[in-house]
Structure formats: C-alpha cells, structure tokens
SELOMI-17732 format. One line per 10 residues: number of its first residue (from 1); for each residue x, y, z of N, C-alpha, C, O, CB. Coordinates in Angstrom, 1 decimal. Glycine has a CB too. Layout:
N
NUM = X/Y/Z/X/Y/Z/X/Y/Z/X/Y/Z/X/Y/Z  ...
//
This chain:
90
1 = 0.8/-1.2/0.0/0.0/0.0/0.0/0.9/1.2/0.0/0.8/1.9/1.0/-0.9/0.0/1.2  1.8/1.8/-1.0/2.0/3.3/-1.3/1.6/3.8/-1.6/2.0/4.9/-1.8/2.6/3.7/-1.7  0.2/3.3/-1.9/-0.4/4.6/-2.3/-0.7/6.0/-1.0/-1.5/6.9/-1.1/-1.7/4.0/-2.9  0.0/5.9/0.0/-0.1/7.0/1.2/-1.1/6.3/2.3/-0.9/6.7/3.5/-0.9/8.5/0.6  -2.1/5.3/2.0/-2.6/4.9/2.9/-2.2/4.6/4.4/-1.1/4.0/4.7/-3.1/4.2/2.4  -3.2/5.2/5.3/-3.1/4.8/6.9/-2.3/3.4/7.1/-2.9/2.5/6.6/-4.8/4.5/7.7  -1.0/2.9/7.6/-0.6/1.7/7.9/-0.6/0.7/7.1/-1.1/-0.4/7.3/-1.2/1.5/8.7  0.2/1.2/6.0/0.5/0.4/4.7/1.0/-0.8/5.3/1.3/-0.9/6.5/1.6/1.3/3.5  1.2/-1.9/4.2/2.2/-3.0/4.6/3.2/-3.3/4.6/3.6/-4.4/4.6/2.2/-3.7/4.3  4.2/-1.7/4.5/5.5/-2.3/4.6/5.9/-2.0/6.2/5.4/-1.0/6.9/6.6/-1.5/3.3
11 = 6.7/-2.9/6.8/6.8/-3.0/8.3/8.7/-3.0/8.3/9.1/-3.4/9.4/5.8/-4.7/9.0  9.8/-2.6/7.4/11.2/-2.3/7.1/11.4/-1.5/8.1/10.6/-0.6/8.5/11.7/-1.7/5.6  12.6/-1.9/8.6/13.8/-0.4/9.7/13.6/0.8/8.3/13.6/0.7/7.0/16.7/-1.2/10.1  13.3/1.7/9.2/13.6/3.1/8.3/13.6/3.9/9.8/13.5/3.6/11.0/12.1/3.7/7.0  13.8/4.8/9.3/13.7/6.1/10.1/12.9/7.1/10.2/12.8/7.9/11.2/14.4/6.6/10.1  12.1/7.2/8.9/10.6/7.8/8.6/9.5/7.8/9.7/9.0/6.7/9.8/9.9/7.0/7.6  9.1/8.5/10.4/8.1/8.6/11.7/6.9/9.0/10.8/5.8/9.1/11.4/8.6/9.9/13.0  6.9/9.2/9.3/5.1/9.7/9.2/4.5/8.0/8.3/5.0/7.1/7.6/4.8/11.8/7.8  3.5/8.3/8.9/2.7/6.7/8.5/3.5/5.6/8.9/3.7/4.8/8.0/2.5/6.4/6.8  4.0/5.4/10.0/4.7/4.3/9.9/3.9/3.5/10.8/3.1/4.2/11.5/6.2/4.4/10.2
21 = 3.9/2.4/11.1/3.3/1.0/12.0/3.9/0.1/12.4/4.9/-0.4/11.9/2.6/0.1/11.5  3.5/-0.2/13.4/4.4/-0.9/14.5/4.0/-2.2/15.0/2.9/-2.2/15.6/4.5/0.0/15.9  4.4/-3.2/14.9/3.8/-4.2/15.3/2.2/-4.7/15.0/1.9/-5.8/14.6/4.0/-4.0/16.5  1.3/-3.7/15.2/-0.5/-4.1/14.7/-0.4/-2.6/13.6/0.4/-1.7/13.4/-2.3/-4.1/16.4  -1.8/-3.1/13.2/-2.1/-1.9/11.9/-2.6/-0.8/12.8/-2.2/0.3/12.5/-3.5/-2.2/10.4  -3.3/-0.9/14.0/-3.4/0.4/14.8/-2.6/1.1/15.3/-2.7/2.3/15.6/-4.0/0.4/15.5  -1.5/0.1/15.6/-0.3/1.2/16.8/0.2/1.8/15.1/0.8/1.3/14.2/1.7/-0.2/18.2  -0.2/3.1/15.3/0.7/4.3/14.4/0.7/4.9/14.6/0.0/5.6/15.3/0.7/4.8/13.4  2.2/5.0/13.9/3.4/6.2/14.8/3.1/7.8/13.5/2.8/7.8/12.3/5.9/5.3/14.7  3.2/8.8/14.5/3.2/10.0/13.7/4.2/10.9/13.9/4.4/11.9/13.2/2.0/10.8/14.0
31 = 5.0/10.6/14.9/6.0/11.6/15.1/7.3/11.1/15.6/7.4/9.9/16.1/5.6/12.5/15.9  8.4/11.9/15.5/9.4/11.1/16.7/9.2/10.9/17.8/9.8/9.9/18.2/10.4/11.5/17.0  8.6/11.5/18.7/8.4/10.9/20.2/7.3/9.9/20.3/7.1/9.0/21.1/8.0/11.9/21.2  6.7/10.4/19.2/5.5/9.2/19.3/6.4/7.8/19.1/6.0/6.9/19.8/4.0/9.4/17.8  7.5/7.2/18.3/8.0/6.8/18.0/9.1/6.1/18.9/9.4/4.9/18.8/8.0/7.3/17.3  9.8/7.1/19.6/10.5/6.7/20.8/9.2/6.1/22.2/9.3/5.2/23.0/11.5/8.3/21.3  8.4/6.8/22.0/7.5/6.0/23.5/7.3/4.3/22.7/7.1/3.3/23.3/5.2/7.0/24.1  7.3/4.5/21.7/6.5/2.9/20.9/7.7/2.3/21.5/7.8/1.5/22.4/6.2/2.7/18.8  9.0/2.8/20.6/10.2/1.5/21.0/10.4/1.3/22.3/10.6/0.2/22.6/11.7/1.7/20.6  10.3/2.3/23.3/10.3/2.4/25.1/8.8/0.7/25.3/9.0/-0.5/25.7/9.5/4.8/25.9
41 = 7.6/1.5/24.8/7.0/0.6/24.8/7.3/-1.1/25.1/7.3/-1.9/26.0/6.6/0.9/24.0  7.4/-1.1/23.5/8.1/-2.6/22.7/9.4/-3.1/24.0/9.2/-4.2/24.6/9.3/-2.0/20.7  10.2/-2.3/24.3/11.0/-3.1/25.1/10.8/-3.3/26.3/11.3/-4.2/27.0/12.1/-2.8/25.2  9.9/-2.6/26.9/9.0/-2.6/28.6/7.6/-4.0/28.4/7.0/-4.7/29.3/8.0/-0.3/29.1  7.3/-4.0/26.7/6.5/-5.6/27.3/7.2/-6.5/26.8/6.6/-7.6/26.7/4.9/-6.0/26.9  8.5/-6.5/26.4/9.4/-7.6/26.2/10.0/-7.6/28.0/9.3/-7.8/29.0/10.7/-7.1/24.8  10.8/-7.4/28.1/11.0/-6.9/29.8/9.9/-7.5/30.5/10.4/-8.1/31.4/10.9/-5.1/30.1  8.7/-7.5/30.5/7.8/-7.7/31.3/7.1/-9.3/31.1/6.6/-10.1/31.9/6.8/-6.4/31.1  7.3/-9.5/29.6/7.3/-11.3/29.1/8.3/-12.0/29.8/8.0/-13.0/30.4/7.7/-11.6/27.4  10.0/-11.1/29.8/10.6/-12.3/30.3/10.6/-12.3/31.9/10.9/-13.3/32.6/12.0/-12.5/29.7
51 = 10.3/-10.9/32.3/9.9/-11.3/33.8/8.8/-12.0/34.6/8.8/-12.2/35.8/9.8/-10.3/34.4  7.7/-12.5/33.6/6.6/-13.3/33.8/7.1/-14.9/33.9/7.0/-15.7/34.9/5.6/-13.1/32.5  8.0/-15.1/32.1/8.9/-16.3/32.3/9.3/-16.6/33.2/9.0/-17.7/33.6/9.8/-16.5/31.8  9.9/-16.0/34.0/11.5/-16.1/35.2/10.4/-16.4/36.2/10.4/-17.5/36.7/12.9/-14.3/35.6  9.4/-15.7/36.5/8.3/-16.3/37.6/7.9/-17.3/37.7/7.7/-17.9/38.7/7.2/-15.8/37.6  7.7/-17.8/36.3/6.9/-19.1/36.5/8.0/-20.0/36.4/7.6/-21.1/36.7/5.7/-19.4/35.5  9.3/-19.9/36.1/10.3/-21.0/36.4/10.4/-21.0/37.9/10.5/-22.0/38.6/11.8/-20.9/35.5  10.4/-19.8/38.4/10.8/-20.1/39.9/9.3/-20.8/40.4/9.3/-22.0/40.8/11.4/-18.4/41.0  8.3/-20.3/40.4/7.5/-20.8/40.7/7.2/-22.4/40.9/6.6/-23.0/41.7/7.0/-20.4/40.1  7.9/-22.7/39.6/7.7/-24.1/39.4/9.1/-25.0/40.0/9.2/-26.3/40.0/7.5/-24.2/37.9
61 = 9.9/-24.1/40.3/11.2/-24.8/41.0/11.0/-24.9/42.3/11.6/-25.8/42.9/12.7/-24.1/40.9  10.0/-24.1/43.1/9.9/-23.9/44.5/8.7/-25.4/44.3/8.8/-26.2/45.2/9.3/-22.1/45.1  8.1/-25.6/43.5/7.0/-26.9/43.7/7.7/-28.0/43.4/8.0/-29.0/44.1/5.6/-27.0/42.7  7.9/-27.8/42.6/9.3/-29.6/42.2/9.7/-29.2/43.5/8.8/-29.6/44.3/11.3/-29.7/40.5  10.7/-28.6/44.3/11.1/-28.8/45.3/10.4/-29.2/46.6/10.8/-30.1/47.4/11.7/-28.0/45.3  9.3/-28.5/46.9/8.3/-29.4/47.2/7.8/-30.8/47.8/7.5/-31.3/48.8/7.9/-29.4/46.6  7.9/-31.1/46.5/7.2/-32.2/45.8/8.1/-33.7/46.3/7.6/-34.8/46.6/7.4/-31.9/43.9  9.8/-33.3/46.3/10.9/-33.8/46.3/10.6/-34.1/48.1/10.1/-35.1/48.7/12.4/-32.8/45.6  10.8/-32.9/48.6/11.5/-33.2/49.7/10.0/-33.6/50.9/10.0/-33.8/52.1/12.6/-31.8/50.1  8.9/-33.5/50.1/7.4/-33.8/51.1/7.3/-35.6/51.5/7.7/-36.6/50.7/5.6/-33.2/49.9
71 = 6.9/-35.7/52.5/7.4/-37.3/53.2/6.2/-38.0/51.9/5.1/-37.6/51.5/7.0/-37.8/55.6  6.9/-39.0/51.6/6.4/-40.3/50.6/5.0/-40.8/51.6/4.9/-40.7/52.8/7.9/-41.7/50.4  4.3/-41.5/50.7/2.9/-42.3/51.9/3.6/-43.9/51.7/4.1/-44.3/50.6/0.5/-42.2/51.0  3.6/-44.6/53.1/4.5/-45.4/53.2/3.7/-47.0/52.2/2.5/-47.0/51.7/4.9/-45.5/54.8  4.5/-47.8/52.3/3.7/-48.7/51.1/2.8/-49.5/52.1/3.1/-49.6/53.3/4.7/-50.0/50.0  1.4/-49.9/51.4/1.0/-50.9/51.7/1.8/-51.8/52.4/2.8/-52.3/52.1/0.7/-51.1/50.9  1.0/-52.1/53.5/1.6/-53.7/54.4/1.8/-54.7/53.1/1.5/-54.6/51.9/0.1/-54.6/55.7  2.4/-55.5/53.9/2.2/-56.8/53.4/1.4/-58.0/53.8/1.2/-58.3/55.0/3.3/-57.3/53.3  1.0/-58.5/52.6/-0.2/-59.8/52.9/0.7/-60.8/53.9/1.6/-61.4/53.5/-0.8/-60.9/51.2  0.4/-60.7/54.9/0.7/-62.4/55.8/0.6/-63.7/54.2/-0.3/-63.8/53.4/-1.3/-62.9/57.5
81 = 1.6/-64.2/54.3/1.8/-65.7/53.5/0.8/-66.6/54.3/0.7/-66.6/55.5/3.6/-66.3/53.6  0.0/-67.3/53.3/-0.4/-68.5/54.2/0.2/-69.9/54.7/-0.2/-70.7/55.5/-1.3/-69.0/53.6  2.0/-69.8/53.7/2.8/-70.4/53.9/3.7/-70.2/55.0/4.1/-69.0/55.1/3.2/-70.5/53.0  4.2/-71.4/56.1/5.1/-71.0/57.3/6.2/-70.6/56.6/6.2/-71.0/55.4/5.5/-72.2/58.4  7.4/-69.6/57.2/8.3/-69.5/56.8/9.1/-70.4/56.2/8.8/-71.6/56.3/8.7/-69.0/57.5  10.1/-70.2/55.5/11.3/-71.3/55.1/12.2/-71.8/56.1/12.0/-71.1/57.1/12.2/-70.7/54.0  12.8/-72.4/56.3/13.5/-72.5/57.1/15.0/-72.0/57.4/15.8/-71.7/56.6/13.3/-73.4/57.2  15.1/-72.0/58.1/16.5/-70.5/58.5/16.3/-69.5/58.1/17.3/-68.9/57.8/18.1/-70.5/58.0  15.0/-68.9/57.9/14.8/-67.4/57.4/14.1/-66.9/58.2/13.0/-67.2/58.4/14.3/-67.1/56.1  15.0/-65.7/58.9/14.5/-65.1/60.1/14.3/-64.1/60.5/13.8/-63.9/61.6/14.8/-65.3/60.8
//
C-alpha cells in the first residue's frame, strides 16, 4: 500500500516517523516521540514477558522442590503368606 494509505504493509527499519506501523495496523506512529514511547513501549513488554517467564520457572522450581522433599505415603503392608516361613529365614 504506497499509495499513502493509513498503515500500509510495509513494516522495514527506516527512520521515517510519518505513517509508519508498529507491530499491529493500529499502533501508528506520527512523530518522533510518538515513536520513541513505541520502542520504550516494545522493550518494557518484552521486559515484562521475560519477567513473567523467570516467575513461573521459579514458581515451578519452588513446587518440584516441594514435591521432592514432602514425606512419601508409606507402602502398603504386606499380605501375611499362608505359607510357614522357610526355614533358617528369620
């Protein structure tokens, strides 16, 4: 779309701040600051994805750990044999 239209499809590194688009066809940029808050943006919910990640690994390291060190349920008894022992086994 060169023809000037709102949020054409080209999405290339440039440095052009008029009509440009960022990630969706609505985030458009009109100016340079508008342009610097976008990239500030862009890296504060990247930043904020991998601090979600890092949560849920610890999250999940504190339960495995848990999991590990919580007392086992002991086994089932054993059936009494209807057979007497063997002999010399004691």
């Amino acid at each position: 779309m060169a023809d000037g239209r709102v949020g054409g499809s080209q999405m290339l590194f440039t440095w052009d701040t008029n009509n440009l688009c960022i990630v969706f066809r609505q985030w458009h940029i009109r100016s340079t600051p508008g342009l610097i808050f976008s990239l500030l943006a862009i890296v504060a919910i990247g930043a904020g994805y991998e601090l979600l990640r890092e949560g849920i690994r610890r999250y999940e390291h504190n339960i495995n750990k848990r999991t590990e060190t919580a007392p086992r349920e002991s086994p089932p008894p054993l059936q009494s044999s209807p057979y007497p022992p063997a002999p010399g086994a004691g």
